[in-house]
N, C-alpha and C positions, 0 to 999 in steps of 0.2 A: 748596369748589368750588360747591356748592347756592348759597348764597349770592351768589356772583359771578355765576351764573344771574339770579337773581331779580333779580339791580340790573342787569343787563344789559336785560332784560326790561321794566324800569322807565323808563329811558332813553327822551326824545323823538327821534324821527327828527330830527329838526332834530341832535343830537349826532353822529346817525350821517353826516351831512356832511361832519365835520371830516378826517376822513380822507380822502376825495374832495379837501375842500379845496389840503389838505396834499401830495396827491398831482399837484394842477395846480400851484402854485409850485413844485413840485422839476421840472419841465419844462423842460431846459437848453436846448431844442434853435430859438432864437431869429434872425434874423434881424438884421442891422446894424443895421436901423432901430428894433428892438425888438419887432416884432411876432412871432407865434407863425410858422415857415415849417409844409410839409406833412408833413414828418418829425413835427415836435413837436403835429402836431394827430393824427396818425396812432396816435403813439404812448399820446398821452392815451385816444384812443378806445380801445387794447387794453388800457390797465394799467386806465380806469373799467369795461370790462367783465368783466376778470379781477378786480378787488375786488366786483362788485356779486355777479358767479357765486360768489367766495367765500362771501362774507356770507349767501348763499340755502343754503347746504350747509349740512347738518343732523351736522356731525361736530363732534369736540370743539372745547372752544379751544384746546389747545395746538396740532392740528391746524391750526386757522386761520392760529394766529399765525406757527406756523412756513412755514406759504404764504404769509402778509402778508409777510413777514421777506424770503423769496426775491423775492415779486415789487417789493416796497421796494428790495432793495440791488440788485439787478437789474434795472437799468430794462426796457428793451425784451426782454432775452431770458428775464428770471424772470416776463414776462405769457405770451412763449411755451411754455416749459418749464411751467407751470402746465397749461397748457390742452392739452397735450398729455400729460402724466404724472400729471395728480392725481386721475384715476380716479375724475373725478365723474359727477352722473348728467344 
């Protein structure tokens, strides 16, 4: 676990994107014409601020991950359920 520290620690911020990344293409919430509607900009703004609040918490990783995990497989309501239950500070 020390180990997976250290190389987490080592890591360019530029890596810690990818996940932001990854989190803007899984945004299903599209328009006909393709463009993002206000639901789908809405919602990126709650899941980028419920990853960024994660990411700043000083708790374990498996702590994180399993809040990654919830607000991942739970679009809209695993950013609300976080931020209401995860007893950060």
């Amino acid at each position: 676990m020390q180990t997976l520290r250290q190389f987490a620690s080592r890591l360019p911020s530029t890596a810690l994107l990818l996940p932001l990344l990854l989190l803007a293409t899984s945004c299903s919430r599209y328009n006909n014409n393709g463009s993002l509607s206000i639901v789908g900009v809405l919602y990126l703004i709650l899941a980028i601020a419920a990853v960024i609040s994660l990411l700043k918490q000083d708790w374990s990783l498996t702590k994180k991950l399993v809040w990654g995990a919830i607000i991942w497989f739970f679009p809209v309501l695993g950013s609300i359920i976080y931020f209401l239950f995860s007893g950060r500070r």
